[in-house]
C-alpha positions in Angstrom: -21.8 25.8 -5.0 -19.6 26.1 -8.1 -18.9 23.2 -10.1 -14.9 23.5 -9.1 -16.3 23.7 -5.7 -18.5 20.2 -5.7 -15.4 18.6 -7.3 -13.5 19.6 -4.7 -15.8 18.5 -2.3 -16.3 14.7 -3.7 -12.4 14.9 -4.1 -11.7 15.4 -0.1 -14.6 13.9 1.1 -13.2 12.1 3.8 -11.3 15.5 5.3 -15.3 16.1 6.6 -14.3 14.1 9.3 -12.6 15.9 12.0 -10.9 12.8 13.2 -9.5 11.9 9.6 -8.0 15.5 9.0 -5.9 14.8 12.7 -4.8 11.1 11.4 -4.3 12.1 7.9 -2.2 15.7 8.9 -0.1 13.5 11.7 0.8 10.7 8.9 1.8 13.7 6.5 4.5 14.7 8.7 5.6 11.1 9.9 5.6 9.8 6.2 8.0 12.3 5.4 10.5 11.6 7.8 9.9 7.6 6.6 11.5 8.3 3.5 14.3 10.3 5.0 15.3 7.9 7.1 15.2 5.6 4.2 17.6 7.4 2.0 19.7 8.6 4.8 20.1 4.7 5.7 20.8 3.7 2.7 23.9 6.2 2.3 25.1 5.2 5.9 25.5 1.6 4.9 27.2 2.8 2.0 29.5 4.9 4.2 30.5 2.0 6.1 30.9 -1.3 3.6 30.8 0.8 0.4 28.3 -2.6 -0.9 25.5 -2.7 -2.4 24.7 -6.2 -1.1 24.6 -4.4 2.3 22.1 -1.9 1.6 19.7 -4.8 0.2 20.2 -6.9 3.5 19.2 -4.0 5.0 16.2 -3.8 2.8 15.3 -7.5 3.2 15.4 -7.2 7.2 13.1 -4.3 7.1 10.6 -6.6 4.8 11.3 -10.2 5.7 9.4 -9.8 9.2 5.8 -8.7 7.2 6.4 -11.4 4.6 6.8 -14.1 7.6 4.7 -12.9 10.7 2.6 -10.3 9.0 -0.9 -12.5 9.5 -0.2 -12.8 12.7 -0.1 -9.3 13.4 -4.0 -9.1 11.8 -4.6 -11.3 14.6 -3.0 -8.8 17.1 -5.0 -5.9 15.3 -8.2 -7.9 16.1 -7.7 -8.5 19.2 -7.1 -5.2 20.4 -7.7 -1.5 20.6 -6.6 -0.7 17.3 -5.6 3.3 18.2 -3.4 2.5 21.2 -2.0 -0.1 19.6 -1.1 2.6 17.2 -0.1 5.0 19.7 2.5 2.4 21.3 4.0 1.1 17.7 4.7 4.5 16.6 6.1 5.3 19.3 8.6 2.3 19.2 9.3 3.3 15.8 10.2 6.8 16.9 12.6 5.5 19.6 14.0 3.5 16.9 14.5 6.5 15.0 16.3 8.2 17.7 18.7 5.1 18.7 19.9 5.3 14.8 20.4 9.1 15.0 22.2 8.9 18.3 24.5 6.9 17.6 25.0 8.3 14.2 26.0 11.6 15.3 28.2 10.3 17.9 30.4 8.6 15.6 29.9 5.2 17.4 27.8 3.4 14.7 28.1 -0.2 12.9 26.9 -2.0 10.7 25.7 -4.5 13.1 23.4 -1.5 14.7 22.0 -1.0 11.5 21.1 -4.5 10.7 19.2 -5.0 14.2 17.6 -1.8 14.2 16.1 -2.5 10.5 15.1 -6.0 11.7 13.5 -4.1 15.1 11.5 -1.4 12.5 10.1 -4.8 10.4 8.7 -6.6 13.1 6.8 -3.3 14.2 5.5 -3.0 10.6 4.3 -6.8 11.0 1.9 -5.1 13.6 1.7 -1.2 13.0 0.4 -1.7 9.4 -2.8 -4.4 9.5 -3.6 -2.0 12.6 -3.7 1.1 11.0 -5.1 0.3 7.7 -8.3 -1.2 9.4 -8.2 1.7 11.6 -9.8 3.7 8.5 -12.9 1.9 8.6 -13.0 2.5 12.3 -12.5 6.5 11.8 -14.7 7.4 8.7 -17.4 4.3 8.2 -17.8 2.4 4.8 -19.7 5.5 3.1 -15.8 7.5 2.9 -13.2 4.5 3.3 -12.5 4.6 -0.5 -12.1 8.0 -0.5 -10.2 7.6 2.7 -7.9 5.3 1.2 -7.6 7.0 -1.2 -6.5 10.1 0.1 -4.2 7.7 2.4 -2.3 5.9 -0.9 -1.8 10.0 -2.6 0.2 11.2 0.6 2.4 7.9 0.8 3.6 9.2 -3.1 3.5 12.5 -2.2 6.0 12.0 0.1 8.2 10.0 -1.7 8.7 12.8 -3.7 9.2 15.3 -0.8 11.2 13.2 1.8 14.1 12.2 -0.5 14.2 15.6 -1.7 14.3 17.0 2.0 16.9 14.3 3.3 18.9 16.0 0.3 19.3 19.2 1.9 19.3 17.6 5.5 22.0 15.3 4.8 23.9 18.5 2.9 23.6 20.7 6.1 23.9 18.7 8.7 24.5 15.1 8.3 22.7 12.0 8.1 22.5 11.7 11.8 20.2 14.9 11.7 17.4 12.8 9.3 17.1 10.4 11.6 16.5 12.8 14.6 14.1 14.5 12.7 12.2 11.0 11.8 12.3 10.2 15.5 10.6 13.6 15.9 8.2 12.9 13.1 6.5 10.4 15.0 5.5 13.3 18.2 3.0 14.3 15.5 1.8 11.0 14.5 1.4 9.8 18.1 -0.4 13.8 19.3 -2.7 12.9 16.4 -4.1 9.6 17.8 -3.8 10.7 21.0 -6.6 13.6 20.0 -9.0 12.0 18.3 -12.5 12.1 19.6 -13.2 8.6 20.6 -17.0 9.3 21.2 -17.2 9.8 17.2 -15.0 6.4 16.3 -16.7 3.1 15.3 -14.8 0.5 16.6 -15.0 -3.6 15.8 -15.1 -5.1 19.6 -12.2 -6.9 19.9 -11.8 -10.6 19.6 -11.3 -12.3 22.5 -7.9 -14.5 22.5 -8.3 -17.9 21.7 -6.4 -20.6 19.7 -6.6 -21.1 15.8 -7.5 -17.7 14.9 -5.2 -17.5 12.4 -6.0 -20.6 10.5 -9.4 -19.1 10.8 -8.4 -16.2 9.0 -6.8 -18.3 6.3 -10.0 -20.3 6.6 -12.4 -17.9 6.0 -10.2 -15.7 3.0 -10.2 -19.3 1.4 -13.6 -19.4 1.7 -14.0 -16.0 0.4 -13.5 -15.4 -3.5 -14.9 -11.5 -3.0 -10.9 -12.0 -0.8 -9.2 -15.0 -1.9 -8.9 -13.4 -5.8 -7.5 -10.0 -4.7 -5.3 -10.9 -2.2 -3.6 -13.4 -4.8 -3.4 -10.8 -7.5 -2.1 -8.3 -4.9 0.8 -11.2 -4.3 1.9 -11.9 -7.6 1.9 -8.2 -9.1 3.5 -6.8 -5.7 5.9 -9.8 -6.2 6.8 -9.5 -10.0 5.6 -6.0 -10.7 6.3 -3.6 -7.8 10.0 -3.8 -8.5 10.3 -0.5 -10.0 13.1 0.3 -7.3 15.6 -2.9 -8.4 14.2 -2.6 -12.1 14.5 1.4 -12.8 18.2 1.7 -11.8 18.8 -0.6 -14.7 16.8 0.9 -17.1 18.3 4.5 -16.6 22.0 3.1 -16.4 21.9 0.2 -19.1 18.9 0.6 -21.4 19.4 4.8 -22.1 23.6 5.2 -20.4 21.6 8.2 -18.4 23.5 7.6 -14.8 21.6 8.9 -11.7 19.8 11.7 -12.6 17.6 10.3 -14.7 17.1 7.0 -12.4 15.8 10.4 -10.2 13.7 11.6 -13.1 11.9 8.3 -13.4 11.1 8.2 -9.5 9.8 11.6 -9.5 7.8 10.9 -12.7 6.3 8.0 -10.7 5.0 9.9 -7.9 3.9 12.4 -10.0 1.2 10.1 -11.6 1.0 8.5 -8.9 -0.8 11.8 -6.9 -2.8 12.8 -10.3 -4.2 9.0 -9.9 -4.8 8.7 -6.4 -6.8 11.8 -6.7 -8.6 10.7 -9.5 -9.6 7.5 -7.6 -10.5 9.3 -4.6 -13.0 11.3 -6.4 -14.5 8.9 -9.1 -13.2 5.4 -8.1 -15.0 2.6 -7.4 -14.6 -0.9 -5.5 -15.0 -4.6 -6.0 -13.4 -7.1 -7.8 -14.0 -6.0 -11.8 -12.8 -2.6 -10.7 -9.7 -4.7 -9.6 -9.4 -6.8 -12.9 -9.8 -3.3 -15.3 -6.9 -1.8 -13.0 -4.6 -4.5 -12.8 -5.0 -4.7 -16.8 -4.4 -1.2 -17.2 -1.2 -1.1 -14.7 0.2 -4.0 -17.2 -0.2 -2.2 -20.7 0.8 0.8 -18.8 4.1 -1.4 -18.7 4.1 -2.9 -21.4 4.4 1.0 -22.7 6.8 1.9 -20.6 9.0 -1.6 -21.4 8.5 -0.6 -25.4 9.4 3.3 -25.0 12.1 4.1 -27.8 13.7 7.2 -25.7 13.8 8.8 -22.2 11.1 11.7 -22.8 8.7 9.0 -23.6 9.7 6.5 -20.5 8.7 9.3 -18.6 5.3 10.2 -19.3 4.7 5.9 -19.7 5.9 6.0 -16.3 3.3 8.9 -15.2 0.5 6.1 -16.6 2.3 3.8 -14.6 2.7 5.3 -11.3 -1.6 6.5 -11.8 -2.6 3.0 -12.6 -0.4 1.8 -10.1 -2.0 3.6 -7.0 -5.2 2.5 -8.6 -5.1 -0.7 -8.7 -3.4 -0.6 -5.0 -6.1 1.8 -3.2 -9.0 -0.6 -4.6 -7.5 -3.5 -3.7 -7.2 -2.4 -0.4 -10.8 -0.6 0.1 -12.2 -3.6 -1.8 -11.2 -5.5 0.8 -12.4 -3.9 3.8 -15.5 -3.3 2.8 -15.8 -7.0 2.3 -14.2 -8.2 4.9 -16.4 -8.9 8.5 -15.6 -6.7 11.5 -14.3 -9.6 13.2 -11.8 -10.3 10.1 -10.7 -7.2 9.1 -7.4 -7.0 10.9 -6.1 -10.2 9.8 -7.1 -9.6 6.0 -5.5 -6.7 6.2 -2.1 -8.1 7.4 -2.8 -10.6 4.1 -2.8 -7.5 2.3 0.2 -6.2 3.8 2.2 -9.0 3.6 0.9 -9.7 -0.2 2.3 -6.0 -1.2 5.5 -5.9 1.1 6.2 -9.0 1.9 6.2 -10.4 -1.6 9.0 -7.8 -2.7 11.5 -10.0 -0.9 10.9 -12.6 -3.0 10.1 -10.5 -6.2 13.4 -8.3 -5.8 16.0 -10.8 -6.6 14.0 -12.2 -9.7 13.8 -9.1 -11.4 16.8 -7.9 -10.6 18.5 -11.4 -12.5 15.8 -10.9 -15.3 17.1 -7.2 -15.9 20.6 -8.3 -15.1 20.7 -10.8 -18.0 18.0 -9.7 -20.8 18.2 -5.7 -19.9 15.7 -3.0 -17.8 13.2 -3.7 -20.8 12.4 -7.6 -20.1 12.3 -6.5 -16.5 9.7 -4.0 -17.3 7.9 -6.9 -19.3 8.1 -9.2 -16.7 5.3 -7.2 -14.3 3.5 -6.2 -17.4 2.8 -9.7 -18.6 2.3 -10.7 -14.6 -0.5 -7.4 -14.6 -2.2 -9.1 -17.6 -2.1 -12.9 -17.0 -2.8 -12.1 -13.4 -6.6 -9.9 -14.8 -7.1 -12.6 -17.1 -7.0 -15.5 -14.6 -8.9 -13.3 -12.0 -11.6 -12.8 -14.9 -12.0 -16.2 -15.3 -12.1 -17.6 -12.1 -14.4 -14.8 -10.8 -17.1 -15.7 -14.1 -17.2 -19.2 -13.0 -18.1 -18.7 -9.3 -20.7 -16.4 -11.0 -21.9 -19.1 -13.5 -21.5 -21.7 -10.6 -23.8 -19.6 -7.8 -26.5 -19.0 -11.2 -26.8 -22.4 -12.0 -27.0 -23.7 -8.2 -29.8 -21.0 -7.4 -33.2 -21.8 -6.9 -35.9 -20.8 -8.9 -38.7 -19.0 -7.5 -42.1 -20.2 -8.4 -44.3 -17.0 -8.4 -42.6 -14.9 -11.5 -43.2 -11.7 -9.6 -40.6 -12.7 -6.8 -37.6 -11.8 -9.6 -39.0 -8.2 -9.2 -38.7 -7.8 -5.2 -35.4 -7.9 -4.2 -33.0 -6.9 -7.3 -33.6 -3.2 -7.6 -32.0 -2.8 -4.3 -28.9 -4.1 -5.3 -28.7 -3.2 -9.3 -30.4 0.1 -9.3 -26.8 1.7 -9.4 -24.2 -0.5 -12.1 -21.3 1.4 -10.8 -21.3 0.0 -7.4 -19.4 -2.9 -6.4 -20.7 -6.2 -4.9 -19.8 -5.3 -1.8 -20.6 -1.1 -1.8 -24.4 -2.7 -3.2 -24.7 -4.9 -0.6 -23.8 -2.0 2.6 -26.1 0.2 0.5 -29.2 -2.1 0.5 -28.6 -2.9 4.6 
């Protein structure tokens, strides 16, 4: 096999897996219609108040749910079958789809629909999303879930750039009722998809049986866990402070360089562009754990600061290509880092900390960039998730090299010398393996 060829193959590893190449082609198709349902909602509720306080309401309805009942939707996930769960979530969210469209082409819509349709949508993601991203382990076991993940985080930029791009000419040719029909029809391919996979070749967790307390157990046990605790807390306060490219871009293409629309447009598209280059650099090279974490996080915040310090528009943009690379980075290990350190048991519900850590915390995070931008310019608000990146790395380190330095001092010594020699090679013989990738390599 050519060297191109072997590339390739560590690239896509995780498309060897019959029932990954079904989930992943169903979610290409559904992600798509996501975003055109996004942008065409966003120009309905233009159409009808004209406000861009609307369009953020909508925005908060959507997300409010995850930030609020998102852990308990991990203990949903664990409780159940995680792929009909799936199969009944999407296809609630496809219905919803279809509702919006409806009524949109008929000329009978309000704002009101809008509103409880969005709030409808969030309170599925509170359950759809812990579901599906511990499905991954489920489909393609720990040896691929980076890769997986990987491959995962690359098709959700991907399709930022394609959706908004396709609801374009949708919305051109036949309306904005006509994106949400084809979302609603989006979803027939998700659903086929998990309707086809060969369940003899899954590994499922058994599900928890239903019993009070579980999710104070989950917060118990993440607490309990600094291998969780640490990334899910940097995941909080960088997708709080520094995933706010959507309030804080606007400003920086209007205000900082007077460039209007087009190059707000520009700046997206130079996002997703990095942000595919660096998902498919992580999927073929990347690794896991939590000093993988602490390097990315560092790099997403002088990425920033780069972009925040940028003296003209040709140079924002390729800042923002590091930017949208180091970003997917830093998201995709955060995310595989934590499955593959999280028990069976506990997966679901650390992945709904997860999701409500990224998603959840934007609704907090939008309205304090979008005041820091509004009153010191699109630079400071750049700044203010660079400096959030690099304090949050720097904490991390420290905190992590004193639960090391704790655990060393507080271990025994063994009295025969030549039991130092017996058990590390298992675990150290490769450096670029994580804590938690060593470990499932020496069981």
């Amino acid at each position: 096999m050519t060297a191109a060829g072997k590339l390739g193959r560590q690239t896509f590893a995780a498309l060897a897996n019959r029932n990954f190449r079904r989930f992943i082609s169903g979610q290409a198709v559904s992600l798509i219609g996501t975003w055109m349902q996004l942008v065409a909602q966003s120009w309905l509720v233009l159409e009808l108040t004209g406000s861009g306080t609307a369009i953020g309401l909508v925005v908060a309805l959507q997300t409010l749910p995850v930030l609020l009942l998102g852990p308990y939707g991990g203990v949903i996930a664990d409780r159940t079958d995680k792929r009909r769960l799936m199969i009944a979530l999407q296809t609630m969210m496809g219905v919803q789809a279809l509702v919006l469209g409806v009524l949109t082409l008929t000329g009978t819509v309000q704002l009101w629909h809008v509103y409880v349709l969005a709030l409808l949508l969030g309170f599925n993601n509170c359950f759809e999303n812990p579901a599906r991203q511990s499905f991954l382990l489920e489909m393609v076991g720990p040896e691929h879930l980076r890769n997986a993940v990987s491959l995962q985080s690359t098709l959700v930029s991907a399709s930022r750039i394609i959706g908004p791009a396709v609801a374009g000419v949708t919305i051109a040719a036949g309306g904005l009722g006509l994106c949400f029909l084809l979302n609603a029809a989006s979803f027939v391919a998700v659903v086929s998809s998990l309707v086809r996979l060969n369940v003899s070749e899954l590994h499922p967790s058994p599900p928890m049986e239903r019993a009070r307390g579980q999710l104070r157990e989950g917060l118990r046990y993440v607490r309990g866990n600094r291998n969780l605790a640490v990334p899910l807390l940097m995941m909080a306060f960088i997708g709080c402070l520094a995933f706010e490219f959507q309030v804080v871009l606007p400003i920086v293409a209007d205000q900082t360089f007077g460039a209007g629309s087009e190059a707000y447009g520009f700046m997206t598209a130079a996002m997703g562009i990095g942000a595919v280059c660096g998902g498919l650099l992580v999927a073929t090279w990347g690794r896991t754990g939590t000093r993988v974490l602490i390097v990315a996080a560092a790099a997403f915040g002088f990425s920033m600061v780069a972009a925040a310090a940028a003296p003209n528009l040709a140079l924002v943009l390729v800042a923002l290509m590091i930017v949208g690379a180091v970003s997917i980075a830093f998201n995709s290990t955060t995310n595989s880092t934590l499955q593959l350190e999280a028990e069976p048991q506990m997966r679901g519900r650390v992945m709904a900390l997860w999701a409500t850590a990224f998603q959840g915390s934007t609704a907090i995070g939008g309205p304090i960039a979008g005041w820091v931008s509004q009153e010191w310019g699109g630079r400071a608000g750049l700044m203010l998730g660079a400096i959030t990146c690099l304090v949050v790395a720097l904490v991390a380190a420290i905190v992590l090299g004193r639960g090391k330095e704790a655990t060393t001092q507080a271990a025994p010594v063994p009295e025969d010398p030549e039991e130092l020699t017996v058990a590390a090679p298992e675990i150290t013989e490769d450096p670029a393996l994580s804590d938690a990738e060593a470990r499932a390599k020496a069981a």
